[in-house]
C-alpha positions in Angstrom: 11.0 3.4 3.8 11.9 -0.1 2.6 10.0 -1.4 -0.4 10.2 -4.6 -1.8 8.8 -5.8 -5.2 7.6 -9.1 -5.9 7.2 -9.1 -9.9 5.5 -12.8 -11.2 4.7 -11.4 -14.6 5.8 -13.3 -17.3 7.4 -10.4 -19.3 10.9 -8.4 -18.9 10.5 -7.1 -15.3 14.2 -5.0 -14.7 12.6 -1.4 -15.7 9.1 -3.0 -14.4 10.8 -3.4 -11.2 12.3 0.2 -11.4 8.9 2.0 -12.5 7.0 0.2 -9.2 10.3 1.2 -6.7 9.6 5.2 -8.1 5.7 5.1 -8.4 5.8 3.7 -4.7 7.9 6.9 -3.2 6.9 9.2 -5.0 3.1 8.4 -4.4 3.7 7.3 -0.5 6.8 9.5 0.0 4.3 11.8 2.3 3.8 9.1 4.7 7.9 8.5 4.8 8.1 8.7 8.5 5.0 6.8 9.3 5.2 3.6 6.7 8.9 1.5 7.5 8.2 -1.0 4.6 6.3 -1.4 1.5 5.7 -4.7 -0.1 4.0 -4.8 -3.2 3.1 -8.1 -5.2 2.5 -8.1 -9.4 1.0 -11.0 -11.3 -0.9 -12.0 -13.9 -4.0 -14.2 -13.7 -5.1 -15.9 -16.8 -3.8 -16.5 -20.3 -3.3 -14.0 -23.8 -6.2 -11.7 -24.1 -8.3 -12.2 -21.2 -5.5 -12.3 -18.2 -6.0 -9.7 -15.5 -3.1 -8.0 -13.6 -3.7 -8.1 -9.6 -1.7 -5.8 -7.7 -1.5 -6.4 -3.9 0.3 -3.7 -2.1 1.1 -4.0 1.7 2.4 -1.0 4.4 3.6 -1.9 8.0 3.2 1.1 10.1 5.5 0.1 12.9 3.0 0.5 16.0 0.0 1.3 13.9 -0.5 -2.1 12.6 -0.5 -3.0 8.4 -2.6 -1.7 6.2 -3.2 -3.6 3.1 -4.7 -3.4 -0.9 -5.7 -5.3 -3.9 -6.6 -4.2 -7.3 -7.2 -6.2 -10.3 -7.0 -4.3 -13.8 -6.1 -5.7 -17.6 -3.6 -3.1 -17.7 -0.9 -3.2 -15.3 -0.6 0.5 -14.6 -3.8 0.6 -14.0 -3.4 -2.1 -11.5 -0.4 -0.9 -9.2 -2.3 2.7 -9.1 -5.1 1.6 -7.9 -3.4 -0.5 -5.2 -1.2 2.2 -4.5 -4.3 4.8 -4.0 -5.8 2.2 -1.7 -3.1 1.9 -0.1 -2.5 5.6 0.3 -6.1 6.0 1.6 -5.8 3.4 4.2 -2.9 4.6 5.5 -4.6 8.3 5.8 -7.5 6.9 7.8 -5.3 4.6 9.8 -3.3 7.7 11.3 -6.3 9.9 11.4 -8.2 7.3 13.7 -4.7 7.1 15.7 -4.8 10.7 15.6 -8.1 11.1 16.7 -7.6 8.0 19.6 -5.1 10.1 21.1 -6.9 13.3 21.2 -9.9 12.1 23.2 -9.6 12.0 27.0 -9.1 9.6 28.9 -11.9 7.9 30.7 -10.0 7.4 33.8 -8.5 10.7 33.9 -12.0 12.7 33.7 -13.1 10.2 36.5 -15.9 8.5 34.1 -14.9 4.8 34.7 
């Protein structure tokens, strides 16, 4: 799984950069052979006190499509695990429709066309 981190926060990022690479395979480390990228995007909106964090978090699932998710939090921990639990939960109910697609019979098989 390849994830890239897109940190626009106007603070020291290195370990910021590191924290988000961990957080993202240890929390979609489950979906390793479904998920072949992760993109996650950081930045602040507004100034001092009153800026908010938004997290935006994207997974390409090869054939299944991309599933995406947003969070917006003051803190930015907060942010990136909410995005990240989105994330996760999109991803389940992506490969449990799939999963659920490919179990059903076919309509030209049974002869209902």
């Amino acid at each position: 799984m390849r994830i890239l981190v897109h940190d626009n926060v106007k603070r020291d990022h290195h370990s910021r950069t590191d924290y988000v690479t961990d957080l993202v395979e240890e929390q979609l480390g489950r979906f390793e052979s479904t998920v072949s990228q992760v993109e996650l995007s950081l930045f602040s909106e507004g100034h001092n006190s009153a800026a908010v964090t938004h997290c935006h978090v994207s997974a390409s699932l090869g054939p299944l499509g991309v599933v995406a998710a947003d969070e917006r939090a003051a803190e930015e921990h907060a942010a990136i695990n909410g995005a990240l639990g989105r994330l996760a939960r999109g991803i389940i109910k992506r490969v449990e429709k799939r999963q659920t697609l490919d179990q059903q019979p076919d309509a030209a098989a049974t002869g209902f066309i």
